[in-house]
C-alpha positions as CSV (number, residue, x, y, z in Angstrom):
1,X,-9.1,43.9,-13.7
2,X,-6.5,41.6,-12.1
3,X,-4.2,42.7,-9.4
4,X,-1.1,40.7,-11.0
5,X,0.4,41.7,-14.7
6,X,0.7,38.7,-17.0
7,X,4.1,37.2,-16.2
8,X,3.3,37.5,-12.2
9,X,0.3,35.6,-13.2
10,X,2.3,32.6,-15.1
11,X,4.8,32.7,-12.0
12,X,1.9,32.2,-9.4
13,X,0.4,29.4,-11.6
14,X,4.1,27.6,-11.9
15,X,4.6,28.1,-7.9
16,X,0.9,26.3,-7.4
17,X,1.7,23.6,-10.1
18,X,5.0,22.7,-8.4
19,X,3.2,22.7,-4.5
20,X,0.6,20.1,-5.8
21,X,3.2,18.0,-7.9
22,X,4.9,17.2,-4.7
23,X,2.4,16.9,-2.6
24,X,1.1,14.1,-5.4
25,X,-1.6,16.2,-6.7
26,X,-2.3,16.1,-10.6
27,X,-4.3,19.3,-10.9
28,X,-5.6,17.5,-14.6
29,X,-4.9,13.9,-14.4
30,X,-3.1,13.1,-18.3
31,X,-4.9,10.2,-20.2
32,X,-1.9,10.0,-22.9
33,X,1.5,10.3,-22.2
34,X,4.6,10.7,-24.4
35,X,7.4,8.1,-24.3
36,X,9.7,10.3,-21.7
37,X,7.0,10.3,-18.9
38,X,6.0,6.3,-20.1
39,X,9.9,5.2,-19.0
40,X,9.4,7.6,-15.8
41,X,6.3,5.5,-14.8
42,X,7.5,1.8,-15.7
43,X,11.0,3.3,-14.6
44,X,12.9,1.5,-18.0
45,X,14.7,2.9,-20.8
46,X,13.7,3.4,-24.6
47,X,14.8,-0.5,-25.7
48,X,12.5,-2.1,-22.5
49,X,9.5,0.3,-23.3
50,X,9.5,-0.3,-27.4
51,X,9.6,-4.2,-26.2
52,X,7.1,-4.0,-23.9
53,X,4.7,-1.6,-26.1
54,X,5.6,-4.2,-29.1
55,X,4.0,-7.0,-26.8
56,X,0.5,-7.4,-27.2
57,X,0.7,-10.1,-23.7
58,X,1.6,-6.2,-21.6
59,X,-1.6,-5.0,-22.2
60,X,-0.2,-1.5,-22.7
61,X,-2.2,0.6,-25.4
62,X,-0.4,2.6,-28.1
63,X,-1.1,5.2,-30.6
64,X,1.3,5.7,-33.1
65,X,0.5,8.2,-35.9
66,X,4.5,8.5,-36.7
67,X,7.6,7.2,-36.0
68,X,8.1,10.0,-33.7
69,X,4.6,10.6,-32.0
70,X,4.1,8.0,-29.6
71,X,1.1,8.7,-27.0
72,X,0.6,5.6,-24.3
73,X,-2.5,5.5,-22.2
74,X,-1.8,6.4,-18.9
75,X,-3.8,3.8,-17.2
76,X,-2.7,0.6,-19.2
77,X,0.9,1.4,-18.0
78,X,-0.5,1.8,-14.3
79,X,-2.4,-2.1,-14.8
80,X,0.8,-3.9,-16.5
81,X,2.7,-2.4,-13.1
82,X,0.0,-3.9,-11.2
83,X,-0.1,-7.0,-12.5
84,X,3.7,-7.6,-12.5
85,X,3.8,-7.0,-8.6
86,X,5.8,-9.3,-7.0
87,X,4.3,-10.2,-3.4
């Protein structure tokens, strides 16, 4: 029997999520992401990411089952950054 009801439950878990997201902590790392969080890591708008996911050259990995569902693997957004570094 738990101490907490059910909504003091999902407000504990929220309060934990939000402590480890800014200390930098994924508590489950995502493999896929959806277009929003794509532009948030390559830090570009809707346009530069359809151009850059259009580009075989970026490396970046797509699955499209519709127009609308777009998933792009996390760590083939992480490499393109990587290897577009300017030292």
């Amino acid at each position: 029997m738990s101490r907490f009801d059910k909504k003091d439950q999902e407000v504990i878990k929220n309060i934990v999520k939000e402590a480890f997201n800014e200390m930098g902590f994924q508590l489950q790392d995502e493999i896929w992401v959806n277009s929003q969080r794509a532009m948030e890591i390559l830090n570009c708008k809707r346009t530069q990411l359809f151009l850059l996911a259009s580009d075989p050259s970026t490396g970046i990995v797509v699955s499209r089952m519709n127009r609308k569902n777009t998933l792009y693997l996390k760590s083939s957004l992480l490499q393109f950054i990587d290897k577009n570094i300017l030292e």
